[in-house]
Structures are given as structure tokens and as C-alpha cells.
C-alpha positions in Angstrom: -8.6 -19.5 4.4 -8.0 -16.6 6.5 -10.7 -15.2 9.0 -11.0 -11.2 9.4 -11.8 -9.6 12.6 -15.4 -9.1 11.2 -15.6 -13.2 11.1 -15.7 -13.3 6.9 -13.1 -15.7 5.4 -10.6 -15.1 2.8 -8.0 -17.0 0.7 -5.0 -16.1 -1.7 -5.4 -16.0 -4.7 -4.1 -18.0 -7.2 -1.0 -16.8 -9.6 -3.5 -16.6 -13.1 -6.0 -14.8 -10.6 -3.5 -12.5 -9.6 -2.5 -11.6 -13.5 -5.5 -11.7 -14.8 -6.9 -8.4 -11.4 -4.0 -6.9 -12.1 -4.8 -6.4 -16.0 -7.7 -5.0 -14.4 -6.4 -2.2 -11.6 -4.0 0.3 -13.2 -0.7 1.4 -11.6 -0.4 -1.9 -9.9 2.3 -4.4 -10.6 4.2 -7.2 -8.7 7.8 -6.5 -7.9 9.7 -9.7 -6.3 6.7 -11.8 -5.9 4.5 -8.7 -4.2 1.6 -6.6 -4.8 3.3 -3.1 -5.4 1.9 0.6 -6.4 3.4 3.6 -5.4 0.8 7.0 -4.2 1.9 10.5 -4.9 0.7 13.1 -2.4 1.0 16.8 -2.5 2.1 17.5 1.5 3.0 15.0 4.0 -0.3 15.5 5.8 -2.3 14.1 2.5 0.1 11.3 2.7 -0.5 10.5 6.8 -4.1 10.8 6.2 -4.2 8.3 3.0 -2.1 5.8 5.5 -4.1 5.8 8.3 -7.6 4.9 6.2 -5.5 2.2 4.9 -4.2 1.1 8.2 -8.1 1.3 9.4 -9.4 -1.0 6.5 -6.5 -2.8 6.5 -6.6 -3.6 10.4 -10.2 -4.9 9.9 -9.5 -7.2 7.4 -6.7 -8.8 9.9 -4.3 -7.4 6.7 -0.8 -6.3 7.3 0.7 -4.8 4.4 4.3 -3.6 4.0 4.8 -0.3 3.3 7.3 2.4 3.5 6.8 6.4 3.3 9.0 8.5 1.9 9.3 12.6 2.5 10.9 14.4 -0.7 13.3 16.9 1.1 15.6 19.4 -0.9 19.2 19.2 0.8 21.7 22.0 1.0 25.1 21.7 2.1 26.3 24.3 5.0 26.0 28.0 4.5 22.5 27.5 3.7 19.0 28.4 5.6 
């Protein structure tokens, strides 16, 4: 069991309770033995703003997830504005 900063406890789940939530919450999967879903935002600003309510929650429940954000950019070689 895990304690979060509010003082509640947690544990993992089990591997059939993992399958059997993630039958229930579309878009998620598990990629190399981790929870994975990828977000799609229109700007970059949408994206920071999604992150940092994440980070919020996430800090409170003493949770650390890995996660990675990625800009699409259009690149042009030299010549080019």
C-alpha cells in the first residue's frame, strides 16, 4: 500500500484488474508492461494546460507518471522563411 499526500492509501492493482479497467476506459492500452494513451491537442498551450492539471492531481496522489510531449513542427530546408 501506498500513502498519498492527503493520508488515503492505495495499492496496484492486480494484472486481471488491470485487463478487465482497461476493457472499460477507451484509448488506453499497455505498451511494455505500462499504462499508455496518447492526447491530441490543437495548440501547444491546450497541451501545457492539460499537463499541468495532470501534474496537480497527480502530485497529490504522490503519483509520478512518465510522460513525454511532443510539438508537431513542419521543417523546411534552407531558402525558406
Amino acid at each position: 500500500m501506498k500513502n498519498t499526500k492527503n493520508g488515503s492509501s492505495r495499492r496496484l492493482l492486480r494484472p486481471a484488474e488491470v485487463r478487465q479497467s482497461l476493457g472499460k476506459l477507451p484509448g488506453w492500452k499497455r505498451v511494455k508492461g505500462k499504462l499508455h494513451r496518447e492526447f491530441k491537442f490543437g495548440d501547444f498551450v491546450k497541451a501545457f494546460g492539460f499537463m499541468k492539471k495532470v501534474a496537480v492531481a497527480a502530485e497529490g496522489m504522490n503519483h509520478h507518471p512518465e510522460w513525454f510531449q511532443r510539438v508537431q513542427q513542419s521543417e523546411r530546408g534552407p531558402g525558406h522563411a
